[in-house]
N, C-alpha and C positions, 0 to 999 in steps of 0.2 A: 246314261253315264254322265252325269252332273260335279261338277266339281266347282258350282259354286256359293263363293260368300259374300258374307255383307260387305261392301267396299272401304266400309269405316275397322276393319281389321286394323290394327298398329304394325308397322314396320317394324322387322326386326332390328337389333343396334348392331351397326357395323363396324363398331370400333373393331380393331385389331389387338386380341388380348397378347398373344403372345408373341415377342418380337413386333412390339407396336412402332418401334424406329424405321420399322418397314414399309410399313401405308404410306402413301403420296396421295398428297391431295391437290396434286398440281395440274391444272386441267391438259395440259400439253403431254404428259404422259399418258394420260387415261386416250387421248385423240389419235395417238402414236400409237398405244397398243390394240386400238380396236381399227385404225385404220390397215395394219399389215394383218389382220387376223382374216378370218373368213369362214369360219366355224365356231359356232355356242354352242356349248350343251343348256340344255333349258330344262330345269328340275318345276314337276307341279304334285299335286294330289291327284291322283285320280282312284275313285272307287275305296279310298282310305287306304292308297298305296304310294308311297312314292315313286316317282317313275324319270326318268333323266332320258333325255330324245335331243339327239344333234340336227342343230337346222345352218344352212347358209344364212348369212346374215347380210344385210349392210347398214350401212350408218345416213341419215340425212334430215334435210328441213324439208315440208309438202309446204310451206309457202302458208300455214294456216295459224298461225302466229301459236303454235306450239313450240316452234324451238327445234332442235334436231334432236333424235329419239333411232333407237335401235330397234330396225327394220327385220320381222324374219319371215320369212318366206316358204311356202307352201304351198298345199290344195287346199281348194275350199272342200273337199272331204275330209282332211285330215281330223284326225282329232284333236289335238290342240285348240284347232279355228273351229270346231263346232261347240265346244266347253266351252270359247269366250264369251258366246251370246253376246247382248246390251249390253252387259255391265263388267265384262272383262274378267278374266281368270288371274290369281294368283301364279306367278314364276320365281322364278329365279334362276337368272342366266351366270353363265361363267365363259370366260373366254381367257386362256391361257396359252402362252409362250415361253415352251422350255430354252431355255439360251447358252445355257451348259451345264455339263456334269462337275462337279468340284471334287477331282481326288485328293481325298486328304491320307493320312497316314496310319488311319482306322476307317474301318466301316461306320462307326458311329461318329465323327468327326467330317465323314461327306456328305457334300451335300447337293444343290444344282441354284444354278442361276433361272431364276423365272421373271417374266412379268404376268399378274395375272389382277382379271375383274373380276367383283360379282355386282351385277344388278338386280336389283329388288323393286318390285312395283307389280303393278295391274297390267296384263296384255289383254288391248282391245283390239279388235279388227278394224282396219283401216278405211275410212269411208268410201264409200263406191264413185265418188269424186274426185279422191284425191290414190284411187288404187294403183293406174296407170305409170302416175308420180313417181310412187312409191317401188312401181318395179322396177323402174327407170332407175331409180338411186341404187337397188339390190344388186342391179347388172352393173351399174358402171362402179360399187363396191370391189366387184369380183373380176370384172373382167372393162379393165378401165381404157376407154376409144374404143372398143368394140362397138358401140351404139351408132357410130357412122360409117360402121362399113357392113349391117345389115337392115333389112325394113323394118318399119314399124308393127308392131303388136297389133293384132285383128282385136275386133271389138270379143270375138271367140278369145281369144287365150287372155285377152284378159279375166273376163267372167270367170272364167275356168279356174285361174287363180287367187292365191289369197296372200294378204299381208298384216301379219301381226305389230302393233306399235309397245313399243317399252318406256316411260320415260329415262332418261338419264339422272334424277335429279335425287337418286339413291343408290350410291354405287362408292361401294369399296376397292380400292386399288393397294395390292403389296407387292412390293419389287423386292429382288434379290439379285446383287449386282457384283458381289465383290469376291476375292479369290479365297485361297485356301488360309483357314485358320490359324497360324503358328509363330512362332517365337523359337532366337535360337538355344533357349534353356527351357522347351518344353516337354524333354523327356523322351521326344519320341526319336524311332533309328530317321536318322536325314537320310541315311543310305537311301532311303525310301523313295520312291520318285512321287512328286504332289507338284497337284497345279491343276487347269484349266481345261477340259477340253468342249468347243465352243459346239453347239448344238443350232440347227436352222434348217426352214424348209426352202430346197429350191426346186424349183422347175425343170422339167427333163425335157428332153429333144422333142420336138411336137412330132404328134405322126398326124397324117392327113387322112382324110375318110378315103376310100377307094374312089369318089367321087370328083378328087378334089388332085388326085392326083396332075402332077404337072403346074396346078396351081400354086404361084408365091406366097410364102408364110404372108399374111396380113400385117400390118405397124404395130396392132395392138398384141397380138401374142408375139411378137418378135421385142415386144415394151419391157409384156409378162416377162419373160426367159431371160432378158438382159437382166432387167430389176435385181432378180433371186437369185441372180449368180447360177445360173443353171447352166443348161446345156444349148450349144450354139444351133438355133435353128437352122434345116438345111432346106 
């Protein structure tokens, strides 16, 4: 199951054709939206199919003068990580945040607030010296001070696992930010109700394993659940 190509491929063009006011090329929003995110979808070819598979993500630098590059995470069975071989698989990642629904005064006049990427480039598998690193940056992505209040990774669970690299240095960013469309001579009933309603993921009450019962929430999930406005750890 091969899905691969020459590495001198051409990139696709990422301009934003439609509502191209929307692309930001500002690198603090692209850091902002991939740092609150925590799931890619990652579209490839396989077998002359396209195919879209959600992996946990994170974002970071392994110290190897590459730069920070988006981290994804896996088994070294997976498939993805066995199609990247030496010379790394074509992707394309997206990472998306709905931020609200915009009720306007038609169905064809609503719309929703998003931030959203797409990255484009070659995923290669992470070298077996810098994989560890690399997990290290996925978890504290995801589950941020967690990493001092459990042990280190066996030299086993590393092996075991895999880490894919993306560059960043191809990546389309479009935001939509702003409220409902209207004017007060545009025809439509104002009776109507329009406006905003704000969309976000938060965190709910932790439940503890049976194990752990009696045990105090930890700093980091008690970080989590403040963070997202969730639900009050008990």
């Amino acid at each position: 199951m091969s899905t691969e190509t020459s590495p001198a491929v051409p990139l696709p063009s990422l301009r934003v054709r439609r509502k191209p006011a929307r692309q930001s090329a500002d690198p603090e929003v692209l850091d902002r939206l991939l740092a609150e995110g925590s799931l890619a979808h990652v579209a490839m070819v396989r077998d002359g199919y396209p195919v879209v598979l959600p992996y946990l993500y994170g974002v970071g630098d392994l110290e190897d003068g590459l730069g920070r590059r988006l981290l994804l995470h896996g088994s070294t069975g997976g498939g993805l990580f066995l199609d990247a071989g030496p010379e790394g698989v074509p992707v394309s990642v997206a990472v998306t945040h709905l931020d609200g629904l915009v009720y306007a005064r038609s169905l064809h006049d609503s719309s929703a607030n998003y931030r959203s990427a797409m990255i484009v480039g070659r995923a290669t598998v992470v070298p077996d010296d810098r994989r560890a690193a690399a997990l290290w940056c996925v978890g504290d992505h995801l589950m941020p001070g967690r990493r001092a209040e459990v042990r280190e990774m066996t030299a086993k669970e590393v092996a075991a696992t895999q880490v894919l690299q993306v560059p960043l240095d191809s990546v389309s960013v479009k935001v939509r930010a702003g409220g409902v469309g209207e004017a007060v001579d545009d025809g439509e009933d104002h009776g109507v109700w329009a406006g905003v309603v704000p969309m976000a993921t938060t965190a709910g009450v932790p439940e503890a394993s049976p194990l752990s019962a009696g045990t105090a929430v930890p700093p980091s999930v008690r970080a989590l659940v403040a963070r997202t406005g969730g639900g009050a750890p008990v």
